[in-house]
Legacy VTK file of the C-alpha trace (Angstrom):
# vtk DataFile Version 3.0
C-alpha trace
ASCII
DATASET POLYDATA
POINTS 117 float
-170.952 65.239 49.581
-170.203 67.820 52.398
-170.277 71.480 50.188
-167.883 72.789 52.248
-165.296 70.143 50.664
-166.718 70.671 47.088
-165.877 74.443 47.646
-162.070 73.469 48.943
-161.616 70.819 45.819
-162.930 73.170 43.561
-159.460 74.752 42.488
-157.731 71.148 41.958
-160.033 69.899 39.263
-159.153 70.076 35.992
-161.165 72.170 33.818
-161.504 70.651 30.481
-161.840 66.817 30.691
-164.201 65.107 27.962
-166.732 62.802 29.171
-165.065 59.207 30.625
-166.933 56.099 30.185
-166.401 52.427 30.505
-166.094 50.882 27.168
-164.569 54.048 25.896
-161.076 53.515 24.170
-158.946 56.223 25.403
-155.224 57.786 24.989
-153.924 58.859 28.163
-150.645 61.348 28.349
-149.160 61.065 31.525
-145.988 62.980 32.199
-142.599 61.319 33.312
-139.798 62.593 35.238
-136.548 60.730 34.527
-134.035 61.900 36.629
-133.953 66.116 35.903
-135.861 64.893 32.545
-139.760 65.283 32.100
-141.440 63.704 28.515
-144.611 62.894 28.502
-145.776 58.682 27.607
-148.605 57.673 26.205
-151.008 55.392 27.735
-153.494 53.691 25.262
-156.814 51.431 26.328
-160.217 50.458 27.082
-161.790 52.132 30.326
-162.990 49.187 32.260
-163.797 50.909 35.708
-164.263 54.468 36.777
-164.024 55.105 40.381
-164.955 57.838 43.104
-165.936 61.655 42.412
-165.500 64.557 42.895
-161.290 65.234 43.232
-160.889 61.384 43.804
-161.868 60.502 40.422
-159.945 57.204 38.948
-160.551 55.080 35.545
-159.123 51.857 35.180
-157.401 51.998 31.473
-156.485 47.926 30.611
-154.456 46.819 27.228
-153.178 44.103 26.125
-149.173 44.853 25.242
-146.789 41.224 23.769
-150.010 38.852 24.859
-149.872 40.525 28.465
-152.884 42.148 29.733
-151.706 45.903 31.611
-154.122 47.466 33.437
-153.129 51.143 35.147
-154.984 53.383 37.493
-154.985 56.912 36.834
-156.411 59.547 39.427
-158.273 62.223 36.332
-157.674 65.408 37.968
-153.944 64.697 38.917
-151.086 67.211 37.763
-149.404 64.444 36.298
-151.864 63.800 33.797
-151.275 66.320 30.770
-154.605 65.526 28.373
-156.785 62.883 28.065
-158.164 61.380 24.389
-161.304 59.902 23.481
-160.360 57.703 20.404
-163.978 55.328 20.234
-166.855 55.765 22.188
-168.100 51.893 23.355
-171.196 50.295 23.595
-171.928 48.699 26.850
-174.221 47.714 29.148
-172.298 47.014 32.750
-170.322 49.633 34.653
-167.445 47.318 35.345
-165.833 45.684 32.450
-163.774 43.076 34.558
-165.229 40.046 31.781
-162.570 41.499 29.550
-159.512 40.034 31.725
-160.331 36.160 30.851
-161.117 36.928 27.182
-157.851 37.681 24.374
-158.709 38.555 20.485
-161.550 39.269 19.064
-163.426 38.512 22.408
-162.554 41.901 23.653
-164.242 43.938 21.047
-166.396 46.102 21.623
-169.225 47.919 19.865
-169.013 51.746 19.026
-171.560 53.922 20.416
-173.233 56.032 17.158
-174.140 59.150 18.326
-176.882 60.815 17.113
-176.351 63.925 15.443
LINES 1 118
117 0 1 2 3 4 5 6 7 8 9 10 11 12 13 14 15 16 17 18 19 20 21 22 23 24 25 26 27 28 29 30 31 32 33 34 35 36 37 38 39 40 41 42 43 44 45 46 47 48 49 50 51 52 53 54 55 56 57 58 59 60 61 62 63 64 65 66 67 68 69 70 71 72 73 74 75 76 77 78 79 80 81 82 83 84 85 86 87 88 89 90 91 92 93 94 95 96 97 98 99 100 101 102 103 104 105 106 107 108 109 110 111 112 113 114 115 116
């Protein structure tokens, strides 16, 4: 990438993010604004696509909520996102999990990563 726009992104990305992966289960806190309200929602999934670099970072977060698959974008070094959770590292071998969208039950499980210590 051109260093002159790593230099000019530099102050926009967020400083302490842990390490994204596909497969990872994560919690995602995204803040609202309601009106003159703000709260922040949780947002809780399997990463099953990370996108871009740099400042245009996105993961793909997908769960299944009453039966019905959601899947939401979120851009990682946005404003809007307050923290981000690793809850299970996963176990897999593809970068894109899109396999996961025909299967339901125990056919989207996936293996935790053991780290070593």
């Amino acid at each position: 990438m051109n260093p002159i726009i790593t230099e000019l992104e530099k102050p926009y990305l967020e400083k302490e993010l842990p390490d994204l992966n596909p497969g990872d289960t994560v919690k995602v806190f995204v803040r609202i604004i309601e009106g003159n309200k703000e709260r922040t929602q949780a947002f809780e999934g399997t990463i099953i696509k990370e996108h871009g670099s740099g400042i245009n970072k996105t993961i793909t977060v997908r769960k299944v909520f009453q039966g019905v698959g959601v899947e939401r974008v979120f851009l990682v070094h946005s404003p809007r996102i307050e923290k981000i959770n690793v809850l299970r590292r996963g176990d897999v071998r593809r970068s894109k999990l899109y396999y996961l969208r025909e299967r339901s039950g125990k056919a989207t499980r996936i293996r935790e990563k053991i780290e070593k210590r």
